[in-house]
C-alpha positions as CSV (number, residue, x, y, z in Angstrom):
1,X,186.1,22.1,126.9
2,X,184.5,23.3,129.6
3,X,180.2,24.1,130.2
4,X,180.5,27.4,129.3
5,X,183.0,27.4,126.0
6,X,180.5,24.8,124.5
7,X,177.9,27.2,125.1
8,X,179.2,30.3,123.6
9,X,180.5,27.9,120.9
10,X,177.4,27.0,120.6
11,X,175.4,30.4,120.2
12,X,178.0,31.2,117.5
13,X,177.2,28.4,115.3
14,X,173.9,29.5,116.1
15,X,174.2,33.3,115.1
16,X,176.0,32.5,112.0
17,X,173.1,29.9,110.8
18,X,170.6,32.7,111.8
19,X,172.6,35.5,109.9
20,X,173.1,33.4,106.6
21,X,169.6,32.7,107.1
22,X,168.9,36.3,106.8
23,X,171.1,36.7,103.8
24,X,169.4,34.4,102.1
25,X,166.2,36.2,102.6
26,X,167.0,39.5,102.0
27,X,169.0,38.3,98.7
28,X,166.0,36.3,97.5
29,X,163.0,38.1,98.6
30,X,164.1,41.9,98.7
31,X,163.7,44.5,100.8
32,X,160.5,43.3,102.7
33,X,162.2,41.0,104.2
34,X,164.9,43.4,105.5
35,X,162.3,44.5,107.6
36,X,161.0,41.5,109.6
37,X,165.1,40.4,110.0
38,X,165.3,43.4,111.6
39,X,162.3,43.5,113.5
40,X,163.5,39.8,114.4
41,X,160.1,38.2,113.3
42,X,161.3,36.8,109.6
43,X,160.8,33.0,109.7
44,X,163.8,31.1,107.8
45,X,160.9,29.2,105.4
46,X,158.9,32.0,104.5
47,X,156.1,32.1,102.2
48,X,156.4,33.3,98.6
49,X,155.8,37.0,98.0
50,X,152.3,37.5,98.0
51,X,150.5,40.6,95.6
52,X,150.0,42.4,99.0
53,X,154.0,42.0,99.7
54,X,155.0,43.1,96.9
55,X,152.7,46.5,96.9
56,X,154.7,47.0,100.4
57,X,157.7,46.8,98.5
58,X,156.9,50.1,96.7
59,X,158.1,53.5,97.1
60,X,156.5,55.9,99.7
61,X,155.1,57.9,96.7
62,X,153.8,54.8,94.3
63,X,151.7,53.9,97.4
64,X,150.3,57.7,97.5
65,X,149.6,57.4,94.0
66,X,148.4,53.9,93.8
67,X,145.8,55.2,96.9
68,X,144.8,58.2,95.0
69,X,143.9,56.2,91.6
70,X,141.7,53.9,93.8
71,X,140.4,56.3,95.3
72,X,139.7,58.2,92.0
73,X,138.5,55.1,89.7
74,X,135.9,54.2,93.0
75,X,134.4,58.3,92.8
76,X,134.2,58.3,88.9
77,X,132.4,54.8,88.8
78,X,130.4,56.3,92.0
79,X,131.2,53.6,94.1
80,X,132.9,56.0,96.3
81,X,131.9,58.2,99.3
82,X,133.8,60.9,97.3
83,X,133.0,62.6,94.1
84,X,136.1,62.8,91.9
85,X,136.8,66.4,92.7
86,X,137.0,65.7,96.7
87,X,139.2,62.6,95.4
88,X,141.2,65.1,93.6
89,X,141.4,67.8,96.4
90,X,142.6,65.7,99.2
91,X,145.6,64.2,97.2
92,X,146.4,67.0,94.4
93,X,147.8,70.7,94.7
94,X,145.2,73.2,93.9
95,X,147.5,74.4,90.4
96,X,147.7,71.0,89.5
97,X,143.8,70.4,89.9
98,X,143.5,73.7,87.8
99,X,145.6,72.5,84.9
100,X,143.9,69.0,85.0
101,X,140.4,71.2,84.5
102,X,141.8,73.0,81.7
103,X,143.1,69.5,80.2
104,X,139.4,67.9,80.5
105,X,138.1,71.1,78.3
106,X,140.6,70.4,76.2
107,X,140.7,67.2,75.4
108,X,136.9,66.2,76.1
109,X,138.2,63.6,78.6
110,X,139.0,62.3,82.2
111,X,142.3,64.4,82.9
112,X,143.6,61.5,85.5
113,X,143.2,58.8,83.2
114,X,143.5,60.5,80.3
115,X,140.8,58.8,78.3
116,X,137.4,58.7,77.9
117,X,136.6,55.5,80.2
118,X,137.9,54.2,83.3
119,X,141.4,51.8,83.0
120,X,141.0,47.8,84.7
121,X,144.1,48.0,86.5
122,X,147.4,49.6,87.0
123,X,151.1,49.1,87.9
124,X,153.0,51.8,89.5
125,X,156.6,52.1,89.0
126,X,159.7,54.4,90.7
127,X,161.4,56.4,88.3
128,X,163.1,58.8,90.3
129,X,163.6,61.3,92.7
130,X,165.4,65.2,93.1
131,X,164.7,68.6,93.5
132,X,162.1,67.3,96.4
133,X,160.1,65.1,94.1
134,X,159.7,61.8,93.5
135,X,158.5,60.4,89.5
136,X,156.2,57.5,89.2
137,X,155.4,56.1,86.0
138,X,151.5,54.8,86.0
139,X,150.7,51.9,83.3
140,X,147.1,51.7,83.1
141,X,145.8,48.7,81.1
142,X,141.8,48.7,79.5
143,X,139.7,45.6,79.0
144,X,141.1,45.7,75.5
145,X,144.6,45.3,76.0
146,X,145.4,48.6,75.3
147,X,148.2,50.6,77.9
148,X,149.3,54.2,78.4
149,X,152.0,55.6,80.7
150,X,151.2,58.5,82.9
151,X,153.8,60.0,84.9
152,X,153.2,61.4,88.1
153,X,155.3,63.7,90.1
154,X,155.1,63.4,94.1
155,X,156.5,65.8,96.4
156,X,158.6,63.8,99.1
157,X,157.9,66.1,102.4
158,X,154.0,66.0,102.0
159,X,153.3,63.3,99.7
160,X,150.8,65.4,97.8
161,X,151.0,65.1,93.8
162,X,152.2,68.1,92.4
163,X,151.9,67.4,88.4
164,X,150.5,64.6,86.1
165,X,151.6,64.3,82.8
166,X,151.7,62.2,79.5
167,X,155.2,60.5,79.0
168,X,158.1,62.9,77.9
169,X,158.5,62.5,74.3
């Protein structure tokens, strides 16, 4: 076998170890990872997924609405450089912010949250998309223990939160 069969033997065996390498990652750590194979910068021992990896694992719209609850909760503790209207007005439609107003007379409570007090955390989760919308189910958890699903509706061209609702019945 001559110099330059061993070689391109040789890159074979090597592009088939780098490609079941790549399987491996993409089956084991998701579609992060899909990424950085592609971008050819995925390291064969990677780290576990960190918090931070898996919030770039969400959906285009569960980041929107993950931003916009941060955002919010920092205004209504007054931590913010925003009130929660301004909060409201960069990332909601101007119906939507409307029918949240009406909700708050309503129900003598924070229309985002839908409670009287401010939730501890969140998890955001996909639930769909059609019509040019994209659902995301918000799980906000108090100090307490207690939870309550919100679902959000996103439009997909703009990003902008077009409705906010308590879970269908």
């Amino acid at each position: 076998m001559n110099t330059l069969s061993r070689l391109n033997r040789l890159n074979r065996m090597r592009l088939c170890a780098t490609t079941a390498a790549a399987t491996a990652l993409l089956v084991t750590a998701g579609p992060l990872t899909a990424s950085a194979v592609a971008a050819g910068t995925a390291d064969t021992a990677a780290p576990p997924v960190a918090p931070a990896a898996v919030q770039a694992q969400q959906s285009r719209a569960e980041v929107r609405v993950d931003a916009f609850l941060r955002d919010y909760r920092q205004a209504t503790l007054h931590k913010g450089k925003q009130t929660p209207a301004q909060v409201r007005a960069k990332y909601l439609t101007p119906e939507l912010n409307k029918r949240l107003d009406a909700w708050a007379d309503l129900h003598d409570a924070d229309p985002v949250f839908r409670a009287q007090n401010v939730p501890d955390s969140w998890t955001t989760r996909y639930e769909g998309s059609g019509m040019g919308h994209t659902t995301v189910v918000v799980t906000e958890r108090w100090g307490s223990g207690a939870t309550q699903d919100v679902w959000y509706q996103v439009r997909l061209d703009s990003l902008v939160i077009s409705d906010l609702q308590d879970p269908p019945k």
